[in-house]
C-alpha positions in Angstrom: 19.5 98.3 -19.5 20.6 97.7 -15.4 17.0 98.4 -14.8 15.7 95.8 -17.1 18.1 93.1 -15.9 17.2 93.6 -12.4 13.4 93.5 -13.2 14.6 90.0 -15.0 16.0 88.9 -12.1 13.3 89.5 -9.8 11.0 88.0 -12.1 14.0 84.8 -12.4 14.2 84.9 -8.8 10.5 84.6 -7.8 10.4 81.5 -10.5 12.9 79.9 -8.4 12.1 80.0 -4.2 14.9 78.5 -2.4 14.0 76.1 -0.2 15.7 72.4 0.4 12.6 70.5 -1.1 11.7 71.0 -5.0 9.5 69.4 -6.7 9.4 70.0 -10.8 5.6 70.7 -11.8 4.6 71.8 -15.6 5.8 75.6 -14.4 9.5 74.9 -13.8 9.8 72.3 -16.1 11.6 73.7 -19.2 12.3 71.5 -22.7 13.9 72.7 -26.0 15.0 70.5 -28.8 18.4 69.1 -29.3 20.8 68.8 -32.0 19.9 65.8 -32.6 16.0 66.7 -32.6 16.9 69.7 -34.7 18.3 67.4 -37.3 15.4 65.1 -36.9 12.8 68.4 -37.7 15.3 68.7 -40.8 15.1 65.6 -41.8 10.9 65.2 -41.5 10.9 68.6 -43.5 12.9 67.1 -46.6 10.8 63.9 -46.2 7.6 66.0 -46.3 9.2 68.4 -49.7 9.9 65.4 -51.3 6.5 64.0 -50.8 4.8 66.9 -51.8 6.9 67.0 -54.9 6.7 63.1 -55.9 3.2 63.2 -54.4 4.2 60.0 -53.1 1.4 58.5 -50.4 4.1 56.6 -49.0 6.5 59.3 -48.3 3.2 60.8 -46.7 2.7 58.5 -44.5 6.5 57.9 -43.2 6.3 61.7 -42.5 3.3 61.9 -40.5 4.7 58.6 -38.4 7.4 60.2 -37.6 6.2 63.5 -36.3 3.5 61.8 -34.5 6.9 59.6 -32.9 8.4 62.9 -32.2 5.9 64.2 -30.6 5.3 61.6 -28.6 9.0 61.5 -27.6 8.6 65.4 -27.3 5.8 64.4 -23.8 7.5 61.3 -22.7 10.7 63.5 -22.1 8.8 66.2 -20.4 6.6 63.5 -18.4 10.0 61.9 -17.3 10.5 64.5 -15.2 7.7 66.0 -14.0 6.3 65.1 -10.1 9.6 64.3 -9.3 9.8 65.7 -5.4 13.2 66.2 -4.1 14.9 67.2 -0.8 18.6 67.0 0.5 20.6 66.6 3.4 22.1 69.5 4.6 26.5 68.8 4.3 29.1 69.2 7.2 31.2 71.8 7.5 34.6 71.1 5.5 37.8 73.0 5.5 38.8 75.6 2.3 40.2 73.4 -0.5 38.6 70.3 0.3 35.7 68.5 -1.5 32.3 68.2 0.3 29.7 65.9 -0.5 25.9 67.0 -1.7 23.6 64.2 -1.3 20.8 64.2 -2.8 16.6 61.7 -2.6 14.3 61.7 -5.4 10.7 60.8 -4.6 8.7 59.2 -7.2 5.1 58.1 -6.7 4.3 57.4 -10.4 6.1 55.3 -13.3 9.6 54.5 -12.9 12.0 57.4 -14.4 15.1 57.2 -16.3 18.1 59.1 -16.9 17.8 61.5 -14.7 20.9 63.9 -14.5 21.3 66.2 -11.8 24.6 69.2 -12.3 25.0 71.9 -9.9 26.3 75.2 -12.0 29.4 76.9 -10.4 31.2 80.0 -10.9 33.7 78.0 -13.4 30.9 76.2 -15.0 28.5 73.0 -14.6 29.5 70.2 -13.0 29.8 66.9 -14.3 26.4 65.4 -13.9 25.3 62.6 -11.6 22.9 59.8 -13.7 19.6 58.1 -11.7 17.0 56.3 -12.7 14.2 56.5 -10.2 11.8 52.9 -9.9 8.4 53.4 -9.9 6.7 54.3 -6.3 10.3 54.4 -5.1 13.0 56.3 -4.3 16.6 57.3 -5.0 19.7 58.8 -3.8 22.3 61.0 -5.8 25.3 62.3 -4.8 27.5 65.1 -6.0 30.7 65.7 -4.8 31.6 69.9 -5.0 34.6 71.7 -4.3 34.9 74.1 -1.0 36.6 76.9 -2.5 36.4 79.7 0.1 36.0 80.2 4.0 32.8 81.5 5.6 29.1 80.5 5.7 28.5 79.8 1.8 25.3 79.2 -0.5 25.1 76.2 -1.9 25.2 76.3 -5.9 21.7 75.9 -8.2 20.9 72.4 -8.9 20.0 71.6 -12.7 18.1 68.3 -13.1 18.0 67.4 -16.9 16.4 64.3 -18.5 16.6 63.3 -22.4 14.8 60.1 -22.4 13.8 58.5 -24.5 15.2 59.3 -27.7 17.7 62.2 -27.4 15.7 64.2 -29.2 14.6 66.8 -26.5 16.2 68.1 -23.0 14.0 68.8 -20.2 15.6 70.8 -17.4 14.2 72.0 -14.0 16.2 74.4 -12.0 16.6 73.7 -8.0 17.7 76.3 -5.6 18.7 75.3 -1.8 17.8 77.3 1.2 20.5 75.6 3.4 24.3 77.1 3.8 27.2 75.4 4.0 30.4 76.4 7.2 33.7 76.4 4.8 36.3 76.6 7.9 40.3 78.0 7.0 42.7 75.4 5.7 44.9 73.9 8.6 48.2 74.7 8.2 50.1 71.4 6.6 53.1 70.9 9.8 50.9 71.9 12.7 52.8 74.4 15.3 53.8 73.8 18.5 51.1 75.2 21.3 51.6 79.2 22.3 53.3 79.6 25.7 50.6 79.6 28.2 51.0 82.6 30.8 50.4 81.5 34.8 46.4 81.5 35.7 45.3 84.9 36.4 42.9 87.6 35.8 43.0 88.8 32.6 45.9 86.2 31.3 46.1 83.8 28.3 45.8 80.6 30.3 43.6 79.2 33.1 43.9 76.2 35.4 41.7 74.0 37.2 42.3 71.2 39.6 42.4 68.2 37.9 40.9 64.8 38.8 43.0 62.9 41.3 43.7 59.7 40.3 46.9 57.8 38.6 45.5 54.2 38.3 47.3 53.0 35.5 44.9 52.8 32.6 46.7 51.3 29.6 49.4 52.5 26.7 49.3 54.6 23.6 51.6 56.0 21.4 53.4 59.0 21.8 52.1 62.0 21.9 53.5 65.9 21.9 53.8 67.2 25.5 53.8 64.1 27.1 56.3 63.6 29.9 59.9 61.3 29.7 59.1 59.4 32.7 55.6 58.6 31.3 57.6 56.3 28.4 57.7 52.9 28.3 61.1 52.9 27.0 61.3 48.7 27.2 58.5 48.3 25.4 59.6 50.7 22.8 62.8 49.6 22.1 60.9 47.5 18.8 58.6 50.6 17.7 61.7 52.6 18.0 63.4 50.5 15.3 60.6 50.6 13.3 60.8 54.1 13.2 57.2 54.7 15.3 56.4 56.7 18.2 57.6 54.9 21.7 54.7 53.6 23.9 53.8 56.1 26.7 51.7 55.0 30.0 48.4 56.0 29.7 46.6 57.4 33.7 43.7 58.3 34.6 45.0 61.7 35.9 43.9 64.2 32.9 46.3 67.6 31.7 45.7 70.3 35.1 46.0 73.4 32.6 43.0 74.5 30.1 44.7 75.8 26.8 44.0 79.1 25.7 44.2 79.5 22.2 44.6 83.5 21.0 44.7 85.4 18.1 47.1 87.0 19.3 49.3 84.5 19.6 49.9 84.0 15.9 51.0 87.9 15.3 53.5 88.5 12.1 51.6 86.6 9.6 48.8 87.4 7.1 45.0 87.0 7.9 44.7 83.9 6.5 47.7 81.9 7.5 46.9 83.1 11.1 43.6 81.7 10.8 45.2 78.6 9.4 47.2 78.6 12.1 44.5 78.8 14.9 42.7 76.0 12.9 45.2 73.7 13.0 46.0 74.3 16.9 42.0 73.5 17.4 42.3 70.3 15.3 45.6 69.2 17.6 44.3 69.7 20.9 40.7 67.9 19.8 42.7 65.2 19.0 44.7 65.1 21.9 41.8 65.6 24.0 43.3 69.1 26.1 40.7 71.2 27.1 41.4 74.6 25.0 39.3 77.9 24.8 39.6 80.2 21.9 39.8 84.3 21.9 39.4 86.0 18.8 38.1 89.2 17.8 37.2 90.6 21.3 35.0 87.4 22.1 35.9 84.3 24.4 35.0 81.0 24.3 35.4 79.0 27.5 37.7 76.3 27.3 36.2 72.6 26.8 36.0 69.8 24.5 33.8 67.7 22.3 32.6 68.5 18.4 29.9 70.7 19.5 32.5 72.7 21.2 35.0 72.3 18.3 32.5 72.9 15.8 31.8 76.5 17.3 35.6 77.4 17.3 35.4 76.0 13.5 32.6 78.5 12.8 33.9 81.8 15.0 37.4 81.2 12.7 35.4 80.5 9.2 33.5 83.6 10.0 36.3 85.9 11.3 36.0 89.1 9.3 32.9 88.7 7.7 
């Protein structure tokens, strides 16, 4: 039994490449009737009895109209899909627990197309599916908006694109299976820590400094921000934001932070796997935002200290990964 449903998936499998184009052609184009064509196949087979029986020419003919409508509705359903060529863009990294967004372009370079659905089919289920209708020699754009469950480099779900035009009477399906992967990085912690103790600048030590730019030229104000220093506040200034319960106003220099941050897996001993990644994630997020250079060391590797979403997007990736 194992053997056969391995030989089925292989067969499944080699139906459906993945690759981030698909276009549905008459060999990945399924149809099947629906309940309401099932009924309709009832209801021309007690038209047809009853004809027979009556021998009633009339009852003939209404029979043989509607099959010949059926079947007509039958290819128009199956025509409304297939040609249809399709690609994606691949999505940005998200954190666990968050929604990302799958967006989709239909290329059509025949007769407009209508009521085109497109699902993707998750552990839990199908989604609920996104309606298009494609013009004729045109395109379109679809968007479906999937949950990031769990952290690492993750598959992206198989795509169903389903039509029942015109008459509801048959469901034609194509199935659609990406190539591309999606980053799922850890979940931030919610009140973001303060920054580890930095040890002095040394061989071997959690912490590096560089000479920073000279230069104190006044520059302009911003709000408050975590580490800055008391005589950097404009405490007249603030005396309205500070009734208004906002951050003070803080002189903003030239002169950037002297010391790199080091940012260490170490550093976040005593809890679980998880929360420490969610703890490193967080501390990333924070000094990207604040704009302090900051390196990362985890799992035996090191990542020199610097800034920018390249750099932030590796450090995403090395913590989605961790343990894989």
């Amino acid at each position: 039994m194992i053997a056969l449903q391995r030989r089925w998936q292989r067969w499944w499998q080699g139906r459906q490449p993945q690759a981030d184009t698909h276009q549905t052609t008459q060999r990945n184009v399924y149809i099947v009737p629906t309940l309401a064509g099932l009924a309709f196949c009832g209801t021309l087979g007690v038209l047809l009895l009853a004809s027979i029986n009556e021998q009633l020419s009339l009852g003939y003919a209404l029979t043989f109209a509607l099959t010949g409508a059926g079947l007509a509705s039958m290819h128009t359903t199956h025509a409304n899909l297939r040609g249809l060529q399709m690609d994606l863009r691949v999505p940005d990294g998200v954190h666990a627990g968050d929604d990302y967004t799958l967006e989709l372009r239909l290329h059509n370079s025949a007769r407009a197309r209508f009521g085109i659905a497109v699902s993707a089919q998750l552990d839990d289920g199908p989604t609920e599916p996104a309606w298009v209708d494609v013009p004729a020699l045109g395109h379109a754009a679809v968007k479906l908006r999937l949950p990031a469950v769990a952290r690492g480099r993750r598959d992206l779900p198989r795509l169903v694109i389903t039509t029942r035009f015109p008459l509801g009477f048959f469901r034609a399906w194509s199935y659609w299976r990406p190539a591309s992967r999606i980053w799922i990085y850890p979940r931030p912690e919610a009140v973001t820590a303060p920054f580890p103790v930095q040890a002095d600048a040394g061989a071997g030590e959690a912490a590096s400094t560089r000479p920073s730019r000279s230069g104190t030229d006044f520059s302009g104000v911003r709000s408050y921000r975590r580490g800055d220093a008391m005589k950097q506040i404009l405490w007249r200034k603030s005396v309205l934001a500070l009734d208004q319960g906002l951050p003070p106003w803080v002189r903003e220099t030239d002169a950037p932070l002297a010391r790199d941050l080091w940012l260490d897996w170490r550093d976040t001993q005593g809890r679980d796997v998880e929360a420490r990644l969610s703890r490193l994630t967080a501390w990333v997020l924070a000094a990207e935002r604040l704009g302090q250079p900051y390196g990362l060391r985890l799992g035996g590797r090191d990542t020199a200290p610097a800034l920018g979403p390249a750099h932030a997007r590796s450090c995403l990736e090395q913590l989605a990964g961790f343990g894989a």
